[in-house]
DSSP file (Angstrom, degrees, kcal/mol; ACC not computed):
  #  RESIDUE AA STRUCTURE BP1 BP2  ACC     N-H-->O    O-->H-N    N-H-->O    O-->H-N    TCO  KAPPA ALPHA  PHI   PSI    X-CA   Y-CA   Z-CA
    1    1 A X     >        0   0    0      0, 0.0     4,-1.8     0, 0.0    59,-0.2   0.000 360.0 360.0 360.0 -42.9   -7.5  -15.5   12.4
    2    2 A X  H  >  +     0   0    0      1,-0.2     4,-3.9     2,-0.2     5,-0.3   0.851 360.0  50.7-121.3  21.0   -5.0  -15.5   10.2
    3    3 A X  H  > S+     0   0    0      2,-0.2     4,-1.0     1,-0.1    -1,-0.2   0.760 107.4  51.2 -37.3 -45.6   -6.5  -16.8    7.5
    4    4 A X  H  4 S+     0   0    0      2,-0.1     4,-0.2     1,-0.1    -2,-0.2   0.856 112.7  57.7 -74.4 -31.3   -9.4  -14.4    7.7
    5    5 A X  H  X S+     0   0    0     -4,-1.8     4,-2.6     1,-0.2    -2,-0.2   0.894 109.1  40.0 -72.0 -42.5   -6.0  -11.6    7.9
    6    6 A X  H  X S+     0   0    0     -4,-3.9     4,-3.4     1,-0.2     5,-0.3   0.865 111.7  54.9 -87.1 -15.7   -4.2  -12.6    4.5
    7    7 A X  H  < S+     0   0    0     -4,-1.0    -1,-0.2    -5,-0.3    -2,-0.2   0.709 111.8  42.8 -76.4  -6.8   -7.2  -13.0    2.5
    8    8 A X  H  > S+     0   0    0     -4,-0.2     4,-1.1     2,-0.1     5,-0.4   0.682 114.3  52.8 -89.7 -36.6   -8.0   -9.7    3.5
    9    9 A X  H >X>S+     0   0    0     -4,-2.6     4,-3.8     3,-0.2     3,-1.0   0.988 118.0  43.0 -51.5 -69.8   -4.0   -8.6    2.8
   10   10 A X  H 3X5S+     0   0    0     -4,-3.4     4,-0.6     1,-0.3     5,-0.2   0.754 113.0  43.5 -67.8 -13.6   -4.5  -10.1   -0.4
   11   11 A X  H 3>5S+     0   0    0     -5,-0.3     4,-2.0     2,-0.2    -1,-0.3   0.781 116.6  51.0 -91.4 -31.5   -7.8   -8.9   -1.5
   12   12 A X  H <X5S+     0   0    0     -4,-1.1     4,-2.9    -3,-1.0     5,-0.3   0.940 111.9  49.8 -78.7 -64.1   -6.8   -5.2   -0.1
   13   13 A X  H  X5S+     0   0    0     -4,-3.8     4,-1.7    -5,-0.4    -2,-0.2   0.867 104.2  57.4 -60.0 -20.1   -3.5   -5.4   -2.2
   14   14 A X  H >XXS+     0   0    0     -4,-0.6     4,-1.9    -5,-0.5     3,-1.0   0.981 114.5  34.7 -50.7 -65.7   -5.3   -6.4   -5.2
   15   15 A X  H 3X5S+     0   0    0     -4,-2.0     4,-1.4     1,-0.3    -2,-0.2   0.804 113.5  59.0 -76.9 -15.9   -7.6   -3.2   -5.3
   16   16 A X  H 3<5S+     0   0    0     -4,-2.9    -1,-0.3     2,-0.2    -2,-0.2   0.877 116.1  34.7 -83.2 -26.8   -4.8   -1.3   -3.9
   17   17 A X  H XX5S+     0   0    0     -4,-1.7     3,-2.3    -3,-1.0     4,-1.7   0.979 114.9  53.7 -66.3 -72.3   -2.9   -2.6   -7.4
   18   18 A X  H 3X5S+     0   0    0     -4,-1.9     4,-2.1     2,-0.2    -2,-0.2   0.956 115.2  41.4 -10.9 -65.9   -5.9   -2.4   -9.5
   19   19 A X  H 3<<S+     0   0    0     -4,-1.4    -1,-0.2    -5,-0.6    -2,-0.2   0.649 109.8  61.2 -86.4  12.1   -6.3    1.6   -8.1
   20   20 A X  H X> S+     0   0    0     -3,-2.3     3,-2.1     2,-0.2     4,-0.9   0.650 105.8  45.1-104.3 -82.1   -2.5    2.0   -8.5
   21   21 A X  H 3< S+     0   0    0     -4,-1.7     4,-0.4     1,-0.3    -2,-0.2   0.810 111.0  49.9 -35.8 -21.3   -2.8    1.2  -12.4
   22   22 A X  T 3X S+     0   0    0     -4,-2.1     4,-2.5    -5,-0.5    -1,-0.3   0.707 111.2  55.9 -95.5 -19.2   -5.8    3.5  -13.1
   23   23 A X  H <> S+     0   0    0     -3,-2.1     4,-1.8     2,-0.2    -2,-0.2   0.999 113.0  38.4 -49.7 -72.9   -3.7    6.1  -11.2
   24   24 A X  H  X S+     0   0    0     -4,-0.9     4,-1.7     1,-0.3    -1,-0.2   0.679 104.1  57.4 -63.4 -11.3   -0.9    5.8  -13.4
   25   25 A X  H  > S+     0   0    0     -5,-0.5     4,-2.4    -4,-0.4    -1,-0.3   0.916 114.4  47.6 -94.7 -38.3   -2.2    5.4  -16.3
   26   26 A X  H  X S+     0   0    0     -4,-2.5     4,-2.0     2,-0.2    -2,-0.2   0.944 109.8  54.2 -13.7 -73.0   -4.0    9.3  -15.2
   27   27 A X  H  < S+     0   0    0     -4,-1.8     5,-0.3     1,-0.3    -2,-0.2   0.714 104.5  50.6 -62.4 -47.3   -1.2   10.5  -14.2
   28   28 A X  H >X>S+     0   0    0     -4,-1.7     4,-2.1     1,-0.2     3,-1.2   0.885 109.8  49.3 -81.9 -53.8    0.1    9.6  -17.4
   29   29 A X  H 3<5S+     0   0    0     -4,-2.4    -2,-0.2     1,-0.2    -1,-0.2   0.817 117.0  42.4 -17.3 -50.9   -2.8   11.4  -19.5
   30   30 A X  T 3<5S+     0   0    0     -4,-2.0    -2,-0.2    -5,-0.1    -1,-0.2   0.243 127.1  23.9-116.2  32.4   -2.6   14.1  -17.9
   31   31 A X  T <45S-     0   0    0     -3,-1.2    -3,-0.2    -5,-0.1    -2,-0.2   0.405  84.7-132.8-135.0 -37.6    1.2   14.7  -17.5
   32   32 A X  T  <5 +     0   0    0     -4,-2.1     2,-0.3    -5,-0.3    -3,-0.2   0.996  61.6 126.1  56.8  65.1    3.1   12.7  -20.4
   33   33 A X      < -     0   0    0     -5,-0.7     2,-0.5    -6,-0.1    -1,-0.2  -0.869  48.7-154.9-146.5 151.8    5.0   11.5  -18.8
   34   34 A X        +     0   0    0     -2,-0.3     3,-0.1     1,-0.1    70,-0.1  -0.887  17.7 168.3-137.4 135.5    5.9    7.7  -18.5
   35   35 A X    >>  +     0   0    0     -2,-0.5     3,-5.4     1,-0.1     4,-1.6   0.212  35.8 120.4-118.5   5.5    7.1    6.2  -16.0
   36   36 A X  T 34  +     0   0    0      1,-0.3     4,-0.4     3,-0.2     5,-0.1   0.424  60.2  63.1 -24.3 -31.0    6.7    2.8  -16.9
   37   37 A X  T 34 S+     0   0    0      2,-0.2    -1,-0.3    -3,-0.1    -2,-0.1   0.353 119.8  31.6-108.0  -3.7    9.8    1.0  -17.0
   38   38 A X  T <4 S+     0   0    0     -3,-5.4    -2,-0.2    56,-0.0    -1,-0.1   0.791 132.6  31.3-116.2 -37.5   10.2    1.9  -13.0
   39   39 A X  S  < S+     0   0    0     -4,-1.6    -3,-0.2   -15,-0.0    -2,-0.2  -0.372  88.2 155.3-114.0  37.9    6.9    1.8  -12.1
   40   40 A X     >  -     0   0    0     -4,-0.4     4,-0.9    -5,-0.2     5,-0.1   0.422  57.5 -89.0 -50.1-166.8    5.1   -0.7  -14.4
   41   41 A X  T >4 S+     0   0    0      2,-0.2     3,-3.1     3,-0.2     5,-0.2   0.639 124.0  42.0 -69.9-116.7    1.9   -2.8  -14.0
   42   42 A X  T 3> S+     0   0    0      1,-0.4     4,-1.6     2,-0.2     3,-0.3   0.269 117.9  48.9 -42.4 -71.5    3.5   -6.1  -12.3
   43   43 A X  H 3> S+     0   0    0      1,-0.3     4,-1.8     2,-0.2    -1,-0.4   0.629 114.9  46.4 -63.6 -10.5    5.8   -3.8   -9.9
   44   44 A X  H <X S+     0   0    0     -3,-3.1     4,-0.9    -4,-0.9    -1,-0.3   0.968 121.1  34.1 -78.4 -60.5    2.8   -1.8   -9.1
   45   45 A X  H  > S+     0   0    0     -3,-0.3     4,-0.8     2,-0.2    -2,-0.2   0.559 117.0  56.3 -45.5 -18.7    0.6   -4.6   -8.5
   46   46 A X  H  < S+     0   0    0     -4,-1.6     4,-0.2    -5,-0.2    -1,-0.2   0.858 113.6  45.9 -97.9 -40.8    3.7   -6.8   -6.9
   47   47 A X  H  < S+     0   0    0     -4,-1.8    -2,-0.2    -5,-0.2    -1,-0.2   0.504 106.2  52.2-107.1  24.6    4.2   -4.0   -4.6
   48   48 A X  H  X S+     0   0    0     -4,-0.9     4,-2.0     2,-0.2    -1,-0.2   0.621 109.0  54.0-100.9 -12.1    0.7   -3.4   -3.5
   49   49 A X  T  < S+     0   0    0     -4,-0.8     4,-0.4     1,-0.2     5,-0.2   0.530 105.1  53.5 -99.2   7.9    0.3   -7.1   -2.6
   50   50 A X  T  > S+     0   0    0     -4,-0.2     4,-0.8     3,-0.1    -1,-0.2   0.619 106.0  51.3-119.8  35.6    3.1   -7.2   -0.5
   51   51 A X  H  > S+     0   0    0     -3,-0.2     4,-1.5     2,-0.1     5,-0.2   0.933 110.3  47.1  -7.1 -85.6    1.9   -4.4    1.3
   52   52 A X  H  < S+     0   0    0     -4,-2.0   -42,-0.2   -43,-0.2   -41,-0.1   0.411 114.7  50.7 -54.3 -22.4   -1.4   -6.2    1.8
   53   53 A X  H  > S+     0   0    0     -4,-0.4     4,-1.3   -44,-0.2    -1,-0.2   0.912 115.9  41.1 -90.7 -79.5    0.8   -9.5    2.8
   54   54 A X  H  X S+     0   0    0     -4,-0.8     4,-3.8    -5,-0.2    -2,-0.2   0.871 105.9  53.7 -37.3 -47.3    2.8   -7.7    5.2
   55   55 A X  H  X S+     0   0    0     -4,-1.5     4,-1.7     2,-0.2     5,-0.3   0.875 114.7  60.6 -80.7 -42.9    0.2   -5.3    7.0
   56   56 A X  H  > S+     0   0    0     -5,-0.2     4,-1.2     2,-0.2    -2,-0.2   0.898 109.9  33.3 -14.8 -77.2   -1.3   -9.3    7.3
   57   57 A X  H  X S+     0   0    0     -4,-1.3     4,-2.1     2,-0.2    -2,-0.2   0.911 116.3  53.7 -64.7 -78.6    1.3  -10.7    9.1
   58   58 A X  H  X S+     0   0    0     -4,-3.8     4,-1.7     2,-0.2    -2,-0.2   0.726 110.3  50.1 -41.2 -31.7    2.0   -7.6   10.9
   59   59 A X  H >X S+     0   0    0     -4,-1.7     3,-0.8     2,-0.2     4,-0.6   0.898 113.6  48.2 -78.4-105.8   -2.2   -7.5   12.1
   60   60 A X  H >X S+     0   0    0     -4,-1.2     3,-1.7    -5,-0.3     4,-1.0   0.531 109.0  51.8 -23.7 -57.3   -1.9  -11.1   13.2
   61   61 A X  H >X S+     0   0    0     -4,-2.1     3,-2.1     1,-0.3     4,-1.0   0.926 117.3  38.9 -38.9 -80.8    1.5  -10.4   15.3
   62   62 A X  H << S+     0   0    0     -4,-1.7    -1,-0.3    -3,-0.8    11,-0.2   0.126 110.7  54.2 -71.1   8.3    0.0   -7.5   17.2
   63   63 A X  H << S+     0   0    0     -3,-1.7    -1,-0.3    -4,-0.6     4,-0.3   0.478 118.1  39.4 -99.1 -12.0   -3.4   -8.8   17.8
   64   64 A X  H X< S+     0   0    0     -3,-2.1     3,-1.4    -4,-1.0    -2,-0.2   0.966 123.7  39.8 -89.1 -82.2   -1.7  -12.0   19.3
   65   65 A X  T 3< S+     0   0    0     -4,-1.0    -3,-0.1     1,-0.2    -4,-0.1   0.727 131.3  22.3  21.5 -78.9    1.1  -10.1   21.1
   66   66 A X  T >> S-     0   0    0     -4,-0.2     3,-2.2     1,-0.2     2,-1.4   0.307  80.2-167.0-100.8   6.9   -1.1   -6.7   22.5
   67   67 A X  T <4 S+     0   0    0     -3,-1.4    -1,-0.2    -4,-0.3    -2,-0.1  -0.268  73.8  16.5  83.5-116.9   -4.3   -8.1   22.5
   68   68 A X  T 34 S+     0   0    0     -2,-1.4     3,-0.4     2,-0.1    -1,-0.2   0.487 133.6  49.0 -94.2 -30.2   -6.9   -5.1   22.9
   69   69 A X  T X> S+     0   0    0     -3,-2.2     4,-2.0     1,-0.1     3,-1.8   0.625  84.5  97.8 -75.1 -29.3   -4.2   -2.8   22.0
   70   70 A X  T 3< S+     0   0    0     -4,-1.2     4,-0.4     1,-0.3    -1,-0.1   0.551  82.4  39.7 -23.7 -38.0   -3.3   -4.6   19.2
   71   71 A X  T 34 S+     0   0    0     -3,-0.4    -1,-0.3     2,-0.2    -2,-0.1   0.150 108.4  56.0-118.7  20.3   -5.0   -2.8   16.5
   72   72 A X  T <> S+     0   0    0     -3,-1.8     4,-1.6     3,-0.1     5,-0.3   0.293 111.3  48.5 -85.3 -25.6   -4.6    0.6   17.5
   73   73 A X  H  X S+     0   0    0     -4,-2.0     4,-2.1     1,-0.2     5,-0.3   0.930 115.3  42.4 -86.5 -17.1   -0.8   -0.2   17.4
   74   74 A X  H  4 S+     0   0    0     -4,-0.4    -1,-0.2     1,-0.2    -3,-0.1   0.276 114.4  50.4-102.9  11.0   -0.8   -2.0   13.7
   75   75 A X  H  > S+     0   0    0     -3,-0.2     4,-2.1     3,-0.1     5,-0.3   0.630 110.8  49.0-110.9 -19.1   -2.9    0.5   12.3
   76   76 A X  H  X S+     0   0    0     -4,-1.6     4,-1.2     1,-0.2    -2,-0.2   0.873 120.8  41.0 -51.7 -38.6   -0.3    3.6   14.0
   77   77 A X  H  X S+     0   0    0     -4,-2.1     4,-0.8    -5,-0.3    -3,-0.2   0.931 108.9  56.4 -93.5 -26.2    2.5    1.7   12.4
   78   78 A X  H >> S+     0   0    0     -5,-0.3     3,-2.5     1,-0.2     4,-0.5   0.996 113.8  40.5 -42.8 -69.0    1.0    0.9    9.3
   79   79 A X  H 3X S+     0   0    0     -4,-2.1     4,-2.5     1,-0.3    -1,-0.2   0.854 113.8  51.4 -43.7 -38.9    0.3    4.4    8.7
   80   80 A X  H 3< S+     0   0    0     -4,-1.2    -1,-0.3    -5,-0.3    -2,-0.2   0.750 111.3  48.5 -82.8  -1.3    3.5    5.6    9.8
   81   81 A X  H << S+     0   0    0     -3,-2.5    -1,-0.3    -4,-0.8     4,-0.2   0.569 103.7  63.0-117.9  -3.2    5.4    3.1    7.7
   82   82 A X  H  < S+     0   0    0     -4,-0.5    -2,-0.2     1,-0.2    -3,-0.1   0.743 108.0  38.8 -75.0 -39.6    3.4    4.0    4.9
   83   83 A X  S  < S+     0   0    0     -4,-2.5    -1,-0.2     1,-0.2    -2,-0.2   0.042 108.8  61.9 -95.2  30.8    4.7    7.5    5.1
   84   84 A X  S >  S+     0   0    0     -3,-0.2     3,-0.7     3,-0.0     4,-0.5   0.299  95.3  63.8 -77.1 -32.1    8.3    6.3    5.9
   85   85 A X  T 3> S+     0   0    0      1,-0.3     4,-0.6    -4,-0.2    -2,-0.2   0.553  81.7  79.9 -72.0   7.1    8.2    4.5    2.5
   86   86 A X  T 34 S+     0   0    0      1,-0.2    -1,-0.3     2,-0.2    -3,-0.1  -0.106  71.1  76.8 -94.6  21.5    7.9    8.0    0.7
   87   87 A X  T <> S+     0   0    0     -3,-0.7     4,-1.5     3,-0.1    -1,-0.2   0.694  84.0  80.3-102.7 -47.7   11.7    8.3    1.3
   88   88 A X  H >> S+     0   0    0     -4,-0.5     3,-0.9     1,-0.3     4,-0.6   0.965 108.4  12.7 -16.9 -84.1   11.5    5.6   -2.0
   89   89 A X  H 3< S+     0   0    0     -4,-0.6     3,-0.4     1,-0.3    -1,-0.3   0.756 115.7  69.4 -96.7  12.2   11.0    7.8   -4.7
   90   90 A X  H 34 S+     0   0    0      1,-0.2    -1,-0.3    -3,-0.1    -2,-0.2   0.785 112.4  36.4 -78.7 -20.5   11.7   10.8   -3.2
   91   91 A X  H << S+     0   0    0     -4,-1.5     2,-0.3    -3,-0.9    -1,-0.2   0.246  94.4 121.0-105.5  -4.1   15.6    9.5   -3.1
   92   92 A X     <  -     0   0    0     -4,-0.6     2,-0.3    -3,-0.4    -3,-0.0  -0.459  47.4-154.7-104.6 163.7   15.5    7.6   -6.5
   93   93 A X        -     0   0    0     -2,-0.3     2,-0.3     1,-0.0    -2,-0.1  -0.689  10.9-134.6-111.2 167.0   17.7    8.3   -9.2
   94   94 A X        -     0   0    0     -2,-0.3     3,-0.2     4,-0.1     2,-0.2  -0.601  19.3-145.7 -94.8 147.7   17.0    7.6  -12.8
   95   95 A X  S    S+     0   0    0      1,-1.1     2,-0.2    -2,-0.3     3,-0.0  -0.644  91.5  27.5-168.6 133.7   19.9    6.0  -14.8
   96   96 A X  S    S-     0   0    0     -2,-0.2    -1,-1.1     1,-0.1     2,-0.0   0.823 112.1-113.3 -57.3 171.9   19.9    7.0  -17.5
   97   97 A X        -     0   0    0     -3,-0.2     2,-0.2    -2,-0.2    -1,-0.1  -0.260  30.8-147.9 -68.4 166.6   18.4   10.1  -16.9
   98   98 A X        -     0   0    0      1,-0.1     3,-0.4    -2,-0.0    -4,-0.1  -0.852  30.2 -96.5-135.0 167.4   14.9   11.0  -18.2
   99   99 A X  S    S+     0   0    0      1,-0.2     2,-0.3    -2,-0.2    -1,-0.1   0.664 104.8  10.4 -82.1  -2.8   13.4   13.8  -19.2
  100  100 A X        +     0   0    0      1,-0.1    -1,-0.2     2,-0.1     4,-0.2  -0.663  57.6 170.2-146.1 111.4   11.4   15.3  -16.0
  101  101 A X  S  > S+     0   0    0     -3,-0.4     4,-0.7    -2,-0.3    -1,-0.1   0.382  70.1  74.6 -66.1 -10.5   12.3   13.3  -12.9
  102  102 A X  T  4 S+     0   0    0      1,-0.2     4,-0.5     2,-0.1    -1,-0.2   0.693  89.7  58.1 -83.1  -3.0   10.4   15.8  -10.7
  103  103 A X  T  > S+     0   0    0     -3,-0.2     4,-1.1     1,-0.2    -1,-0.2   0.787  89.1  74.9 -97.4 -28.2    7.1   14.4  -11.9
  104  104 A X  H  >>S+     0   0    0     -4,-0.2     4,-1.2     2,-0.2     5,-0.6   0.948  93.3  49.1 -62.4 -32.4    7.9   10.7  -10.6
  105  105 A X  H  X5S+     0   0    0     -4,-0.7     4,-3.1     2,-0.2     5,-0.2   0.953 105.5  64.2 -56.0 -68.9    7.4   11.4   -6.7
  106  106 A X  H  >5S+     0   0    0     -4,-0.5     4,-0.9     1,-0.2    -2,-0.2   0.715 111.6  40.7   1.0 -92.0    3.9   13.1   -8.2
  107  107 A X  H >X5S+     0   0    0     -4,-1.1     4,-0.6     1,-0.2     3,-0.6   0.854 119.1  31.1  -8.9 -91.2    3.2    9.4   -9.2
  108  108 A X  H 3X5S+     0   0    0     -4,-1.2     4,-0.9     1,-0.3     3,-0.2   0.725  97.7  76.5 -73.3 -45.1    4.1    7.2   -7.0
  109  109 A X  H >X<S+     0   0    0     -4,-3.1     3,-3.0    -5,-0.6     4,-0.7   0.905  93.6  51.5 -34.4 -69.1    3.6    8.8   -3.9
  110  110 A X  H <X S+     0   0    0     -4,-0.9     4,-1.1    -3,-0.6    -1,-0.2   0.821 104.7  63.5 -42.0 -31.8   -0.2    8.5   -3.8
  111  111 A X  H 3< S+     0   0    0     -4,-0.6     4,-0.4    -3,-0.2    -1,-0.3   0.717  83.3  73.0 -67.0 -13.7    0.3    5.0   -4.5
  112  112 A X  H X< S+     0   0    0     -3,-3.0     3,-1.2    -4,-0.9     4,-0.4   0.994 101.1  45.8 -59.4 -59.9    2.2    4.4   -1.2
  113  113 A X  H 3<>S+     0   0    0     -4,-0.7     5,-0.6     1,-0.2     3,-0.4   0.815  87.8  85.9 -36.2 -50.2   -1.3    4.8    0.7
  114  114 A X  T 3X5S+     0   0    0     -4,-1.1     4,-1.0     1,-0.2     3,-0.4   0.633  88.6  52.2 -25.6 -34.4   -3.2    2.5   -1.6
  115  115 A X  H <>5S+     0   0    0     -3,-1.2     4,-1.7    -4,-0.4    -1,-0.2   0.934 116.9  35.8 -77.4 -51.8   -2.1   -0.6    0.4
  116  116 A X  H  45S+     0   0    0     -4,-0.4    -1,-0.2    -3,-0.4    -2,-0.2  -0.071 118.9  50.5 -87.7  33.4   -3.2    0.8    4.1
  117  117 A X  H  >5S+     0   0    0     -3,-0.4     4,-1.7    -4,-0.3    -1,-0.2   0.130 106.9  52.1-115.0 -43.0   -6.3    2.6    2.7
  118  118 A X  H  X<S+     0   0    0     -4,-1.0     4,-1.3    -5,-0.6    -2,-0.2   0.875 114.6  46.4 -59.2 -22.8   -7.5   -0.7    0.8
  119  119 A X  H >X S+     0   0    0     -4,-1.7     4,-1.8     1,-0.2     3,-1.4   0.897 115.9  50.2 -98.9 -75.8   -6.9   -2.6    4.7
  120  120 A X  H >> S+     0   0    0      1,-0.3     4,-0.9     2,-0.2     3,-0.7   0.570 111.9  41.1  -9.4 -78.6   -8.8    0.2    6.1
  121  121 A X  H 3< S+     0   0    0     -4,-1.7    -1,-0.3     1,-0.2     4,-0.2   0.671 127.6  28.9 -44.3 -44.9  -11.6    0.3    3.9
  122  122 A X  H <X S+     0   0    0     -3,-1.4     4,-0.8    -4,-1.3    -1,-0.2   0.355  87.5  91.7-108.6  -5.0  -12.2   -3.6    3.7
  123  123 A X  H <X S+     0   0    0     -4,-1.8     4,-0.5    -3,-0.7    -2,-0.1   0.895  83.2  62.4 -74.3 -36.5  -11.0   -4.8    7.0
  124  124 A X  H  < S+     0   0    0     -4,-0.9    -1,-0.1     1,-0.2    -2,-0.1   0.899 102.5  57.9 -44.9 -58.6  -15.2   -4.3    8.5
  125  125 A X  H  4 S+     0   0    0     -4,-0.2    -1,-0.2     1,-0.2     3,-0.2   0.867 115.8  27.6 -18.9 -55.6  -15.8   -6.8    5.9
  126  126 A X  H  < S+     0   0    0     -4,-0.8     2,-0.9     1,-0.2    -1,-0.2   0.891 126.7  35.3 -97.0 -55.6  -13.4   -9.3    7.5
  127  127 A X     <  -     0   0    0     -4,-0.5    -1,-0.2  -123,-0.1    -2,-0.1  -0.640  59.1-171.0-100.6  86.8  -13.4   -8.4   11.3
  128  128 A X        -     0   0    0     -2,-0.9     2,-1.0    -3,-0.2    -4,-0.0  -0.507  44.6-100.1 -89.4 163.0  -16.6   -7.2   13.0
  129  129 A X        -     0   0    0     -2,-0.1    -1,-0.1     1,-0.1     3,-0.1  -0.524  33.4-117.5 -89.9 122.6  -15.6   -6.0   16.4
  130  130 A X    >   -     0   0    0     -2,-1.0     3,-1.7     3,-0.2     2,-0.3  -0.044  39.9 -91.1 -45.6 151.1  -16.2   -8.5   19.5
  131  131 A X  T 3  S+     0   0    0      1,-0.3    -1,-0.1     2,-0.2     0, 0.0  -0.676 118.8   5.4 -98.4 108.9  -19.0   -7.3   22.7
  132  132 A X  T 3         0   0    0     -2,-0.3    -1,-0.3    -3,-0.1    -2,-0.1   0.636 360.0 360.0  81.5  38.7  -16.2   -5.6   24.9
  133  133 A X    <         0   0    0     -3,-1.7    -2,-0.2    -4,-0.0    -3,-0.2   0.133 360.0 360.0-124.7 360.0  -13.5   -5.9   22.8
């Protein structure tokens, strides 16, 4: 099980990395504005697989733990911890300053989702659901 869970973590945080670099690199066309040096490739990629690693770990915990309930509660908390992590750039400071800090939230923000919208998308792939489960 949770084998089947981090290769699904890892595979979700890939494409969630993967659709976080074609994001920015939009965002960045059609904004100028570059945010690179906070929000580069690696750290984009670094922090969509530990997303994918975590919401992993967490899946397995709470399907052991709750059972039948299990995945109603790790996909509530996922979500909900995905929009707790928007406190990140909404709270970060530049040093030095640059010239438009209001466009980084713009960014980054959509990327918060990327992790728990790749395990969404691809967990049918990995877990079809058991007769009377």
């Amino acid at each position: 099980m949770f084998k089947k869970a981090l290769f699904l973590g890892i595979v979700s945080g890939l494409l969630a990395g993967v659709a976080g670099i074609i994001y920015a690199k939009v965002y960045y066309t059609a904004n100028e504005a570059d945010f690179s040096k906070v929000a580069g490739t690696v750290n984009i990629v670094a922090s969509s697989l530990f997303g994918g690693v975590l919401a992993a770990i967490g899946y397995t915990v709470l399907d052991k733990w709750l059972k039948t309930k299990g995945e109603i509660v790790f996909n509530f908390l996922f979500t909900l911890l995905s929009f707790a992590s928007l406190l990140l750039p909404i709270g970060h400071r530049f040093s030095p300053p640059i010239d438009t800090p209001e466009l980084f939230p713009g960014m980054v923000i959509p990327m918060h989702f990327f992790p728990a919208l790749g395990w969404y998308t691809l967990k049918p792939l990995f877990f079809t659901k058991l007769a009377g489960r």
